[in-house]
Backbone as JSON Lines, residues from 0, in Angstrom:
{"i":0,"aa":"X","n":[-21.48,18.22,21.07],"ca":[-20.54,17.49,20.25],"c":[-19.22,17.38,21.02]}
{"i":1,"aa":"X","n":[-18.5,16.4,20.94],"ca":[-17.62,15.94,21.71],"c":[-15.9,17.01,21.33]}
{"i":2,"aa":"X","n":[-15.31,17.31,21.66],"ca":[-14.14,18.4,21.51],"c":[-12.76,17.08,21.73]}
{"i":3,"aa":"X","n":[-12.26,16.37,20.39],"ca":[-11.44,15.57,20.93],"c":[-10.53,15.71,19.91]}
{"i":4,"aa":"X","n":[-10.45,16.52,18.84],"ca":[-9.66,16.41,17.25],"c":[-8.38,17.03,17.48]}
{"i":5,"aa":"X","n":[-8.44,18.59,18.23],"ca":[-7.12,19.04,18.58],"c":[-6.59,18.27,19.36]}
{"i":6,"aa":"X","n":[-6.96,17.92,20.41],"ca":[-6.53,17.54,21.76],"c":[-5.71,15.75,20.72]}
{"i":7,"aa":"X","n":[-6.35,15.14,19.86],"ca":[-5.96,13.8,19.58],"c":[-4.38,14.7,18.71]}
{"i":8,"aa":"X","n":[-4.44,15.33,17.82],"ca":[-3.48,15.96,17.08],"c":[-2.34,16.7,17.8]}
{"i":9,"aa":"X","n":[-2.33,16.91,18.58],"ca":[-1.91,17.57,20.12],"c":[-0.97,16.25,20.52]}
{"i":10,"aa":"X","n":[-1.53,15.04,20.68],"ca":[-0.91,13.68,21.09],"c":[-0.04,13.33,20.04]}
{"i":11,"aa":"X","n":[-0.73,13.11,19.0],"ca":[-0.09,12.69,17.88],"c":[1.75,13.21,17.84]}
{"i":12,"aa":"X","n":[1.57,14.74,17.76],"ca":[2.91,15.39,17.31],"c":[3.31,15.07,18.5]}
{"i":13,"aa":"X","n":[2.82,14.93,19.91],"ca":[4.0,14.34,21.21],"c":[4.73,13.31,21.09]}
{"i":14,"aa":"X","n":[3.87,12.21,20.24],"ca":[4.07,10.8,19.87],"c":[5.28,11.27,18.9]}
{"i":15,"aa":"X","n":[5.1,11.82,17.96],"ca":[5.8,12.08,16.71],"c":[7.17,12.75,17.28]}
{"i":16,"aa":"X","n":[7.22,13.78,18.25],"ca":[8.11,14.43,18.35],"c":[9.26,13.09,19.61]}
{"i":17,"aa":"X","n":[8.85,12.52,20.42],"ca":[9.11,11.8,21.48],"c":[9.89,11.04,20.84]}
{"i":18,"aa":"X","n":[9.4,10.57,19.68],"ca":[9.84,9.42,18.99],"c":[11.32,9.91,17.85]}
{"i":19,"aa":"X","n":[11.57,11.14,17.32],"ca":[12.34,11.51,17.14],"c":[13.65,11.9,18.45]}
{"i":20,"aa":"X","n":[13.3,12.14,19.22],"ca":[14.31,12.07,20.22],"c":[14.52,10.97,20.46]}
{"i":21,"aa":"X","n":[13.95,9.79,20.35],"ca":[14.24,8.05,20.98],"c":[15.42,8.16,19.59]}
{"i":22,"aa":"X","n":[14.69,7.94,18.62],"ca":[15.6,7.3,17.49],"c":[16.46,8.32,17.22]}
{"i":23,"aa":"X","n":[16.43,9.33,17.45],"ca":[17.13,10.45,16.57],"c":[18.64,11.25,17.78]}
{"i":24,"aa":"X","n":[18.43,10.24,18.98],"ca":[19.04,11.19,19.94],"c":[20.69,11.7,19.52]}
{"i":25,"aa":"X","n":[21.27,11.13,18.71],"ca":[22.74,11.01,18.65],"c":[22.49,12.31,17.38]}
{"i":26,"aa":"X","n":[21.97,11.73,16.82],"ca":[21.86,13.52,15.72],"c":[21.4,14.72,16.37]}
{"i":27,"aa":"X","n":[20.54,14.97,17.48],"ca":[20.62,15.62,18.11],"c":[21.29,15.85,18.92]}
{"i":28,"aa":"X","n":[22.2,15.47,19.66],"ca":[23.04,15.73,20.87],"c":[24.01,16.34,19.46]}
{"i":29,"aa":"X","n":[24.33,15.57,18.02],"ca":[25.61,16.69,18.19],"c":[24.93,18.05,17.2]}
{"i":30,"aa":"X","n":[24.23,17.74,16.54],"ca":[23.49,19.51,16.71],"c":[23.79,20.12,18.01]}
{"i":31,"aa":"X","n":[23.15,19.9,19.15],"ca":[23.63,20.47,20.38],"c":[25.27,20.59,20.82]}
{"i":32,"aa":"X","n":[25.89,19.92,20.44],"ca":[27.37,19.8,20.9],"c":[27.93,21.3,19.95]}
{"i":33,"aa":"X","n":[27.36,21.09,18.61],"ca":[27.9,22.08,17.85],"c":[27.51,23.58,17.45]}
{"i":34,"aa":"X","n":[26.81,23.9,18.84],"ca":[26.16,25.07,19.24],"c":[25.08,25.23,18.52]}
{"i":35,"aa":"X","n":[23.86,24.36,17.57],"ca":[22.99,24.78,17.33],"c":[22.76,25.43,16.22]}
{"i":36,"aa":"X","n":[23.59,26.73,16.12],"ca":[23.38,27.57,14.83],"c":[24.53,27.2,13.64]}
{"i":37,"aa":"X","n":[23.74,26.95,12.45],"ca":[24.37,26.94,11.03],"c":[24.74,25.49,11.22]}
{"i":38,"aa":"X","n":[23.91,23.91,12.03],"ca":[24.71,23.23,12.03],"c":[24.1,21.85,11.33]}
{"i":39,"aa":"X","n":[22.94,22.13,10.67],"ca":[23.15,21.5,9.12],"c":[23.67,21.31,8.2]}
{"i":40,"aa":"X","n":[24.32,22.72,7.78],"ca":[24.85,22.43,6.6],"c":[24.39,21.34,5.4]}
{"i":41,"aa":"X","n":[25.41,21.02,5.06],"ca":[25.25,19.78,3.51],"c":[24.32,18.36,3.99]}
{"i":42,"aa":"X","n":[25.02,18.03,5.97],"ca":[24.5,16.71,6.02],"c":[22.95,16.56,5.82]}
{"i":43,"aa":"X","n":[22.43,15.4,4.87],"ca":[21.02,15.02,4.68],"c":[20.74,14.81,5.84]}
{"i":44,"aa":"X","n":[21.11,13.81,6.5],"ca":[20.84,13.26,7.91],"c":[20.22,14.42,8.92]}
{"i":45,"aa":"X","n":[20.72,14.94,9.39],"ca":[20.73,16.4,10.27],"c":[19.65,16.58,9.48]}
{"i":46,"aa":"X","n":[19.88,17.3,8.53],"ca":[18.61,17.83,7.6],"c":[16.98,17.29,7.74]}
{"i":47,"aa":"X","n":[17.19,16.01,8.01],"ca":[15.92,15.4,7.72],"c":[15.67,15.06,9.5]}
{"i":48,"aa":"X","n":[16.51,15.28,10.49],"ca":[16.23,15.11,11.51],"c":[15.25,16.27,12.11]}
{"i":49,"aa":"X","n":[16.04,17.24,11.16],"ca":[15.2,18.72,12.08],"c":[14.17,19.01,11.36]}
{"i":50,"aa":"X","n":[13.75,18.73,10.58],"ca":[12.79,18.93,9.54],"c":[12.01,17.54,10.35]}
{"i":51,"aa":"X","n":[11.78,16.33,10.34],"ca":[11.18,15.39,11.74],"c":[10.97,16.39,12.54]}
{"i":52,"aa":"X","n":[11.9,16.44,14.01],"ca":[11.33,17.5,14.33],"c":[10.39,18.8,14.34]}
{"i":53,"aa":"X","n":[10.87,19.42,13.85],"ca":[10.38,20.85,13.11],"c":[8.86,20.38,13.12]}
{"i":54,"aa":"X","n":[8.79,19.23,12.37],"ca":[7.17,19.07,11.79],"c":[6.24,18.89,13.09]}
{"i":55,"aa":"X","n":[6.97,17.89,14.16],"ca":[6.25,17.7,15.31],"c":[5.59,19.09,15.7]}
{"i":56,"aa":"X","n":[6.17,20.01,16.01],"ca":[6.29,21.16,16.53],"c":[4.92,21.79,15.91]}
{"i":57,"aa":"X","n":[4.91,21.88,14.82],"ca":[4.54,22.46,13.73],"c":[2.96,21.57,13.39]}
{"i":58,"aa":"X","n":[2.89,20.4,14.02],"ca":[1.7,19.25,14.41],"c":[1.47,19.51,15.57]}
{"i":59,"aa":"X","n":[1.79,19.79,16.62],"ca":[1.55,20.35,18.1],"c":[0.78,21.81,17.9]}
{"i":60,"aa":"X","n":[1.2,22.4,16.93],"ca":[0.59,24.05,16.62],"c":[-0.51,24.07,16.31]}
{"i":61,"aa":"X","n":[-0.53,23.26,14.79],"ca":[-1.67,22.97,14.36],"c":[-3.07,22.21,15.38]}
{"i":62,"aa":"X","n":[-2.72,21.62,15.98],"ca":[-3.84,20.67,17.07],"c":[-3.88,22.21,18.21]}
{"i":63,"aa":"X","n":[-2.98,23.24,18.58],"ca":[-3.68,23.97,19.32],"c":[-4.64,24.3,18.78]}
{"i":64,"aa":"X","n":[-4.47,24.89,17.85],"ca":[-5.43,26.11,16.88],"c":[-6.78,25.37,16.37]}
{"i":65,"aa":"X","n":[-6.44,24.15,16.46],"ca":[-7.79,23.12,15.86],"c":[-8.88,22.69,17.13]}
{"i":66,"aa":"X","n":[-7.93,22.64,18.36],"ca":[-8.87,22.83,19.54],"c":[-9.16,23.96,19.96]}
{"i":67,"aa":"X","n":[-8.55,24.53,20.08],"ca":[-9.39,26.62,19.9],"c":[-10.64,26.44,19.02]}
{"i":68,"aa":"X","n":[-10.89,25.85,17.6],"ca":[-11.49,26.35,16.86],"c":[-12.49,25.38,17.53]}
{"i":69,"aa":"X","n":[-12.89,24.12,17.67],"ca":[-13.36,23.79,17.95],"c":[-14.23,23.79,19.46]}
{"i":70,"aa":"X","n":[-13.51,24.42,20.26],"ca":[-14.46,25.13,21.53],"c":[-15.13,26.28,21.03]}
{"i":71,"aa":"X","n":[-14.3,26.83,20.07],"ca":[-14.99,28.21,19.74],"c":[-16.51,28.38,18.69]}
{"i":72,"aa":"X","n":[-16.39,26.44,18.15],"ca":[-17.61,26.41,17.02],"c":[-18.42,25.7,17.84]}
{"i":73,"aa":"X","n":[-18.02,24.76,18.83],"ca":[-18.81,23.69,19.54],"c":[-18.49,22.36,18.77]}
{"i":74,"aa":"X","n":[-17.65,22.33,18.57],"ca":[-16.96,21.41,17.93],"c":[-17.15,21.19,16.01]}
{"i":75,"aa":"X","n":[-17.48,22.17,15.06],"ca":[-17.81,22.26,13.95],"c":[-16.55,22.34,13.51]}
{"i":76,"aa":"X","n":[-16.15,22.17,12.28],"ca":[-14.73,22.27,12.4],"c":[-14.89,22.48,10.55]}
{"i":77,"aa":"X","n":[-14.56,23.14,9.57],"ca":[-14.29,23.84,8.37],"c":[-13.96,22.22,7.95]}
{"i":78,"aa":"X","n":[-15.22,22.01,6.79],"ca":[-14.79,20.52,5.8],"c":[-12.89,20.91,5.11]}
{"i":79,"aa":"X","n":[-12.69,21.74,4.44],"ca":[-11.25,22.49,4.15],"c":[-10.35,21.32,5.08]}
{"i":80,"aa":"X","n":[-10.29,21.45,6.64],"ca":[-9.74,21.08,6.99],"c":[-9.71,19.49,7.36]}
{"i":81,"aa":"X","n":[-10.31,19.36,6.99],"ca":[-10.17,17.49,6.93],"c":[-9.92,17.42,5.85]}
{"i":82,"aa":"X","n":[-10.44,18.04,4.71],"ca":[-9.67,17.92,2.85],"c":[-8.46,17.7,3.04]}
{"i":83,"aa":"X","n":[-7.75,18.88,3.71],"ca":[-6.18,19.26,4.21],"c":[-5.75,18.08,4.49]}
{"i":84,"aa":"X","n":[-6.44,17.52,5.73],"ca":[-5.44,16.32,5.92],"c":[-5.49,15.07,5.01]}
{"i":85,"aa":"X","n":[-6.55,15.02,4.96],"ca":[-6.88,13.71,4.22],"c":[-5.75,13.84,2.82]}
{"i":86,"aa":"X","n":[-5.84,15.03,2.54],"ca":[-4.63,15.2,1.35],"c":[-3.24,14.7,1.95]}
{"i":87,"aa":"X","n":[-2.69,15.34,3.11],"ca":[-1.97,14.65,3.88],"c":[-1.23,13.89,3.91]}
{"i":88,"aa":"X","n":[-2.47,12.41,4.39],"ca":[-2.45,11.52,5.24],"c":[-2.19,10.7,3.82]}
{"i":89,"aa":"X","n":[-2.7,10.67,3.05],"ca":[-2.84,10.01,1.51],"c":[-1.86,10.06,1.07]}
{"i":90,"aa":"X","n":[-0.96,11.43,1.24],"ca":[0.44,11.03,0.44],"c":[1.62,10.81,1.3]}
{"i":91,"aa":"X","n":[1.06,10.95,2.81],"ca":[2.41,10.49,3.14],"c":[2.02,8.87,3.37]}
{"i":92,"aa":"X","n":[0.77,8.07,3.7],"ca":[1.31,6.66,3.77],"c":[1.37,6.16,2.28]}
{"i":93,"aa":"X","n":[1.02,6.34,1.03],"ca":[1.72,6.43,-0.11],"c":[3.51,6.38,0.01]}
{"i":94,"aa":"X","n":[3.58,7.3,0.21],"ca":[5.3,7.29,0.61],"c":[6.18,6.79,1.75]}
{"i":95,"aa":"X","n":[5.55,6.89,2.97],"ca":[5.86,5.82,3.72],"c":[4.44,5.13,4.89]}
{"i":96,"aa":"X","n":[4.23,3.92,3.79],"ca":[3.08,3.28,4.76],"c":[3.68,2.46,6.11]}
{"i":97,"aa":"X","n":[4.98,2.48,6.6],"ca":[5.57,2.77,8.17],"c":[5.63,3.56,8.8]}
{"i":98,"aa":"X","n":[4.62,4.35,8.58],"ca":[4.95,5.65,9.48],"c":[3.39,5.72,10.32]}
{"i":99,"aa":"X","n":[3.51,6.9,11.04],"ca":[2.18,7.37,11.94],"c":[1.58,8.47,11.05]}
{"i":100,"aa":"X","n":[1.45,8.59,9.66],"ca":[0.54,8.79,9.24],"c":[-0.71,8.15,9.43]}
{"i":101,"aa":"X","n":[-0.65,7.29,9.73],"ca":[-2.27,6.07,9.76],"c":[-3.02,6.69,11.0]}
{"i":102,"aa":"X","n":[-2.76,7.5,11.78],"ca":[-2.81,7.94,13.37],"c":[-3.71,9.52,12.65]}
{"i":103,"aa":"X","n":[-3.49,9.62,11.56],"ca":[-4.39,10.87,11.58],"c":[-5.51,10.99,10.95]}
{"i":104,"aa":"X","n":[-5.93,9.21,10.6],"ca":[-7.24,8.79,10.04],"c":[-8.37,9.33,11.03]}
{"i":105,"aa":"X","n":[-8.04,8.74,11.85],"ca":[-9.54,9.0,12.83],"c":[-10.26,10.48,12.91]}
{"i":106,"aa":"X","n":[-9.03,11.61,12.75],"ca":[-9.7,12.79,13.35],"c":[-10.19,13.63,11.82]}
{"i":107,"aa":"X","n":[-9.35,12.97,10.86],"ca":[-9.47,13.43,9.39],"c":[-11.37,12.48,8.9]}
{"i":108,"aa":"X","n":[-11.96,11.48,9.3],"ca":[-12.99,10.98,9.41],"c":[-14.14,11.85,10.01]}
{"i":109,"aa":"X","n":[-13.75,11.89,11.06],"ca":[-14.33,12.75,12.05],"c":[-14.35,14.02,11.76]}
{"i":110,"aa":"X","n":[-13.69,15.01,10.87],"ca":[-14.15,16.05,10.48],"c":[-14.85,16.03,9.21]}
{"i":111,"aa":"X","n":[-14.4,15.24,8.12],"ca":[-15.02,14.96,7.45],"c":[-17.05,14.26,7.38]}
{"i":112,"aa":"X","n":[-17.31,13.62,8.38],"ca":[-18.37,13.21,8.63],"c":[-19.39,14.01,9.56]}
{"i":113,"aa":"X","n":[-18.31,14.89,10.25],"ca":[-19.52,15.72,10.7],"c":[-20.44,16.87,10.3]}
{"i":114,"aa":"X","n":[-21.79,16.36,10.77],"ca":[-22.6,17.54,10.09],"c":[-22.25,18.7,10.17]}
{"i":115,"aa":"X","n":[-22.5,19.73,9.19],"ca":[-22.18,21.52,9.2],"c":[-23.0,22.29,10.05]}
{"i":116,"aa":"X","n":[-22.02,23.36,10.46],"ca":[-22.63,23.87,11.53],"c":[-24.11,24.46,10.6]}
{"i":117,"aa":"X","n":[-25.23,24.61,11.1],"ca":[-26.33,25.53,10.74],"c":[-25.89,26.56,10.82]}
{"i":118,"aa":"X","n":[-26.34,27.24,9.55],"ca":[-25.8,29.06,9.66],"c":[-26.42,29.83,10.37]}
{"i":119,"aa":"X","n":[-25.77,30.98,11.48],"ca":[-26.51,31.55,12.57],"c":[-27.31,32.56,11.95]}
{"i":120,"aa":"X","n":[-28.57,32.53,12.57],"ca":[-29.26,34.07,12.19],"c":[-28.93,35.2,12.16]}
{"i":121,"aa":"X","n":[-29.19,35.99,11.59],"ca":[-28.77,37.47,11.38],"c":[-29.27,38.16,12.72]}
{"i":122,"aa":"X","n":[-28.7,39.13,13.5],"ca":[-29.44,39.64,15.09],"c":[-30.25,40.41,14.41]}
């Protein structure tokens, strides 16, 4: 079975995170200007920049651990976790159908459709 779900989710949050630094660079530089710590505060803006962020990060994690699991099953991967996304993916293009939510159809399919691993014999 082919090992491509982390590794695509892995891209995704690069895409996701890349793309917050394109659009987002001026909210970040002055987070950075303003040493970093405590420098949210009240502003929404900031707020919702690092939280963007944050999530990339946090989508980069998730796609390690999903390609671990998947070398480690032979590519079987827990139905749970395509539920997960598909829950997801459903409410965020609901809420914003401009976004790269649509980008996490394929691998949320793909776990969903694949057969279950056969349960191993007892030694």
């Amino acid at each position: 079975m082919k090992i491509w779900i982390g590794r695509w989710i892995m891209g995704v949050s690069i895409i996701h995170t890349l793309f917050a630094i394109a659009v987002f660079k001026d909210v970040l530089a002055s987070i950075v200007s303003r040493g970093v710590f405590n420098t949210v505060g009240a502003d929404p803006l900031t707020g919702v920049v690092v939280w963007f962020v944050l999530f990339g990060i946090v989508l980069f994690v998730c796609g390690m651990a999903t390609s671990a699991l998947e070398r480690a099953t032979g590519g079987h991967l827990p139905k749970s976790l395509g539920w997960g996304l598909l829950g997801l993916v459903i409410v965020g293009v609901v809420l914003m159908p401009a976004s790269g939510f649509w980008l996490a159809i394929p691998p949320t399919i793909a776990i969903l459709a694949r057969k279950r691993q056969p349960a191993l014999a007892a030694a």
